[in-house]
N, C-alpha and C positions, 0 to 999 in steps of 0.2 A: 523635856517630856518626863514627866513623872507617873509612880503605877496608880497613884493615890491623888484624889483631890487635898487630904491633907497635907500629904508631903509637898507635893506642889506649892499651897499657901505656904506652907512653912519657908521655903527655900526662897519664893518671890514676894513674902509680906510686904518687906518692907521697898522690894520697886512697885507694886501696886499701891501703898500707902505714897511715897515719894509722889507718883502720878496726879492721884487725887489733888493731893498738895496745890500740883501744879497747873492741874486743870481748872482748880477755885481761883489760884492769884491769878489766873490767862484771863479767866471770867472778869474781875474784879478789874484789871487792866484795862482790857475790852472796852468793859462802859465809860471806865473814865476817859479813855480815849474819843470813844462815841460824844460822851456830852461834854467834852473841849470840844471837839472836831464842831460839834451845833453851835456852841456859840462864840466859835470863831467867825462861822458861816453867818451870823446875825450880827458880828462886829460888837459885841455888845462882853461884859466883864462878868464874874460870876456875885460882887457885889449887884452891880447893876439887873440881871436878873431874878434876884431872888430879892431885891430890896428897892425894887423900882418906883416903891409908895412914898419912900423916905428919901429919896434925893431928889434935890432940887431941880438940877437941869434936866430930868426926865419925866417928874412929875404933873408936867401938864400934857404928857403924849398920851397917846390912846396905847389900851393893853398891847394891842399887835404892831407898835408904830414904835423907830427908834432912831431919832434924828443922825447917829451916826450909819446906820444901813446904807448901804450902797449896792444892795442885790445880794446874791450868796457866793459867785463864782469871782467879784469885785472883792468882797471882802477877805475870801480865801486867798486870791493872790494877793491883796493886800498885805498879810499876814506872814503870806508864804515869802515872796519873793519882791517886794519894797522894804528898803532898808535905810529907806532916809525918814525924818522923825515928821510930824504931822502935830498942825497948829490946830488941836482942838476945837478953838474959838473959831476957825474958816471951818469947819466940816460944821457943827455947831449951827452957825448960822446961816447956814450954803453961801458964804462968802469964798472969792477968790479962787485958783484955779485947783480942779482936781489933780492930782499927779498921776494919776492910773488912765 
């Protein structure tokens, strides 16, 4: 408690500036976290999303189609909690068995 608004700023500048700080990087975190978290949920890479025109094996899918998809709660566990490696070439061409 202070008798003054300036004294106040003066005394807590800089943990109101620290704040700010940290409520931009929290922001900033946030999203990146956000748009992993999507295109985990799409199975899909951040090349592969943003340059889907230029690579081969996805260039003949439709804008909303992505042959490695497998739903959003499949690829989340996918992700999440499979830790054995996956033969591209079977997902690829819906060859052999899923593991999930």
């Amino acid at each position: 408690h202070a008798p003054t608004w300036q004294l106040w700023l003066r005394t807590n500048g800089v943990l109101l500036g620290a704040a700010a700080v940290v409520a931009v990087l929290s922001l900033t975190v946030l999203l990146l976290l956000g748009s992993h978290l999507y295109l985990v949920s799409l199975n899909t890479t951040t090349w592969e999303f943003m340059s889907r025109h230029r690579i081969s094996y996805i260039k003949h899918c439709g804008a909303d189609e992505n042959p490695f998809d497998r739903g959003t709660l499949r690829n989340l566990w996918g992700f999440f909690c499979v830790w054995e490696p996956v033969v591209w070439e079977h997902v690829y061409f819906k060859q052999g068995n899923d593991p999930i």
